[in-house]
C-alpha positions as CSV (number, residue, x, y, z in Angstrom):
1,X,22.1,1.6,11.9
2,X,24.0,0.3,14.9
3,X,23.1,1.8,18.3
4,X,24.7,2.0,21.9
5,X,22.0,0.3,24.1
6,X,20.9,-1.2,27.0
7,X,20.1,-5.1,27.4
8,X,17.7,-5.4,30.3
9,X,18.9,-8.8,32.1
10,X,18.0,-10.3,35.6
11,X,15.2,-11.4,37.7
12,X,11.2,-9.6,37.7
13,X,11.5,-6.3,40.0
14,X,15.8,-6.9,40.4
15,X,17.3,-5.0,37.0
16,X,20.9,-6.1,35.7
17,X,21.4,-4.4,32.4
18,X,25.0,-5.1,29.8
19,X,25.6,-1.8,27.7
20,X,25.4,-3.4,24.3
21,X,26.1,-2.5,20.8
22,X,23.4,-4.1,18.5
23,X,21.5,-2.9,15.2
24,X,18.9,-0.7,15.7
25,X,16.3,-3.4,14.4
26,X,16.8,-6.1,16.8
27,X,14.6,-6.3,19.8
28,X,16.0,-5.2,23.1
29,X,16.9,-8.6,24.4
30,X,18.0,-9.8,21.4
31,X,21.4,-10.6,19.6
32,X,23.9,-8.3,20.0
33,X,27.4,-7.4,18.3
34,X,29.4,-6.3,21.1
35,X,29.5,-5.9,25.0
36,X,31.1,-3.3,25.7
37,X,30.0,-2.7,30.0
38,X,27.3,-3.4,32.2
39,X,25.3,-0.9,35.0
40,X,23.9,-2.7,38.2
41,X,21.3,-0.4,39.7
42,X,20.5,-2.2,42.0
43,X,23.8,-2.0,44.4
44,X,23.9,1.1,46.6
45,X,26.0,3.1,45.0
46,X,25.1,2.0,41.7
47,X,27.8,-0.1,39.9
48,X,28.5,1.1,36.2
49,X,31.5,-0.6,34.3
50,X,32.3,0.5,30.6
51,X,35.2,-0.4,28.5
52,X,35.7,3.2,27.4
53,X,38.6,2.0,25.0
54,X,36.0,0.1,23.0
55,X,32.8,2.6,23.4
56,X,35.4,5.4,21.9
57,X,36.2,2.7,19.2
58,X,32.1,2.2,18.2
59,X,31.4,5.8,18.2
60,X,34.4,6.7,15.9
61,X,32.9,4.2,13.6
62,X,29.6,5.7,13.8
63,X,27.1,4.1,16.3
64,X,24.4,6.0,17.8
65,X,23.5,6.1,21.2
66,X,19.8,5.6,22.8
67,X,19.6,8.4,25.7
68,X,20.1,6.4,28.6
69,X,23.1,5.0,27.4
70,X,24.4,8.1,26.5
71,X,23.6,9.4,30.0
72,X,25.5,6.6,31.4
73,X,28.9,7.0,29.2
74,X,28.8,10.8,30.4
75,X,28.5,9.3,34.2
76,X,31.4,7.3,33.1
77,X,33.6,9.8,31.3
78,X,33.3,8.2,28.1
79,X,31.9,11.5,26.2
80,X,31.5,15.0,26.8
């Protein structure tokens, strides 16, 4: 099954994560089919960019999304 996700990326104790779409049976760093945004917690306010053409596009095809990432894409306006 292909899932909405997060890919955890920069340094120990500094979190940079790329809002990914990847089969569910891949590891959480690993390869992934499609970037489709990033979130940057670590910025005050928090930065959170998604390409909500292309989010709308994997959904209607039938991707799942983990929680957080679907908590993200309602901070974005991406769903309902």
């Amino acid at each position: 099954m292909v899932r909405i996700r997060l890919k955890r990326l920069g340094a120990k104790k500094a979190p940079f994560y790329r809002i990914v779409v990847a089969d569910q049976r891949t590891s959480r760093n690993g390869k992934s089919i499609d970037e489709i945004g990033y979130y940057d917690p670590t910025k005050e306010p928090a930065v959170l960019k998604v390409d909500a053409d292309q989010a709308k596009a994997w959904i209607a095809k039938g991707a799942q999304m983990s929680d957080t990432a679907k908590a993200l894409l309602k901070k974005a306006g991406v769903v309902d």
